[in-house]
C-alpha positions as CSV (number, residue, x, y, z in Angstrom):
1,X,0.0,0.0,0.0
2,X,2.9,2.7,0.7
3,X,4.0,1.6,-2.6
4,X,1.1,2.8,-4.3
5,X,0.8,5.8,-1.9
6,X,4.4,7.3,-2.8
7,X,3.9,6.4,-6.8
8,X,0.5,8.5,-6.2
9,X,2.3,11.4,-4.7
10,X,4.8,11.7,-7.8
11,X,2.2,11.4,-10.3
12,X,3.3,8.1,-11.3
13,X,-0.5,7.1,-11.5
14,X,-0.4,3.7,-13.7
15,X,1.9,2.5,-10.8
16,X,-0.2,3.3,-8.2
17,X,-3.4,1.9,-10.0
18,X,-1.3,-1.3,-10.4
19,X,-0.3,-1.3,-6.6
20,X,-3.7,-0.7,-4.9
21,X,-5.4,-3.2,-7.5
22,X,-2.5,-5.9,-6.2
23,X,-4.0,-4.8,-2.6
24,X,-7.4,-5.6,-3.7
25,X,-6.9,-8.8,-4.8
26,X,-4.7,-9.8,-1.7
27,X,-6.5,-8.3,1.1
28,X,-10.1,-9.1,2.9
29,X,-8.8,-6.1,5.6
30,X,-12.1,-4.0,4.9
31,X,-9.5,-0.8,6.3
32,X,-7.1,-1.6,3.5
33,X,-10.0,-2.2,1.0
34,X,-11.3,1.3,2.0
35,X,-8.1,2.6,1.8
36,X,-6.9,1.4,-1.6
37,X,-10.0,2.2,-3.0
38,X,-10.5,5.6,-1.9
39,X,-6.7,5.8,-3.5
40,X,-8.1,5.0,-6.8
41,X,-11.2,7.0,-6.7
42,X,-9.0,9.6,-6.1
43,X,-6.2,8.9,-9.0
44,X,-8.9,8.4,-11.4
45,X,-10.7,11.6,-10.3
46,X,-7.6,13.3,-10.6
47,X,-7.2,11.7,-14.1
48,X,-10.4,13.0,-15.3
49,X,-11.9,9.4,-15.4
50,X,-15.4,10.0,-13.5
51,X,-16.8,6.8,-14.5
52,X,-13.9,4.9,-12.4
53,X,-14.2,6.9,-9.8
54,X,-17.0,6.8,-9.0
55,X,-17.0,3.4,-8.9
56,X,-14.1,2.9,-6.6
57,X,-15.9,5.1,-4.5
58,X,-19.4,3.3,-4.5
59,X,-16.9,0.3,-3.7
60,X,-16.2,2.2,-0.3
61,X,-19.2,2.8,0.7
62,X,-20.3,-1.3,-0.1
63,X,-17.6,-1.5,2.2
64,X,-18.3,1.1,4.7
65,X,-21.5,3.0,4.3
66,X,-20.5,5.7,6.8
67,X,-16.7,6.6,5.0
68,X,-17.6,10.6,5.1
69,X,-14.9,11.0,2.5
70,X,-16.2,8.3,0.1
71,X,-19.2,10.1,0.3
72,X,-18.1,14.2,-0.2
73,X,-16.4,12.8,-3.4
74,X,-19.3,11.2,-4.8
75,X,-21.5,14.5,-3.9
76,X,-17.8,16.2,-5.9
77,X,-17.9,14.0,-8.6
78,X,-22.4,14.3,-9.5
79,X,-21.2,18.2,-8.8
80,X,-18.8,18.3,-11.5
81,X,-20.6,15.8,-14.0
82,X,-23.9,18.0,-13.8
83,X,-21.4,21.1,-14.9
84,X,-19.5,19.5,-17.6
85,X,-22.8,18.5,-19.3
């Protein structure tokens, strides 16, 4: 996971995707299933790819329907879909 954390912070976003999707599939830890995918809601919001985030992010809240941050970027997200339409 800190892999994938310090490729996020230099921008070295196909790394980190790769990292926190090796997470995924290696972990039943619902805190570093939250975690990894909040990562990648956050890389592909960052990215521009809405559709993946948001879906990363819906994937929080399966995991943890109270993750307040999980849920600001999904309100984020609808905010800035409903102004690029």
């Amino acid at each position: 996971m800190n892999i994938g954390a310090d490729y996020q912070d230099h921008g070295r976003f196909p790394e980190a995707i790769a990292e926190y999707a090796s997470v995924i599939c290696l972990t039943s830890d619902p805190k570093l299933l939250t975690v990894a995918y909040e990562n990648l809601g956050s890389i592909y919001y960052r990215v521009g790819d809405f559709p993946r985030a948001l879906e990363s992010y819906k994937r929080v809240l399966q995991i943890n329907p109270e993750e307040t941050r999980a849920i600001i970027a999904i309100g984020a997200l609808r905010s800035e879909q409903i102004e690029h339409r």
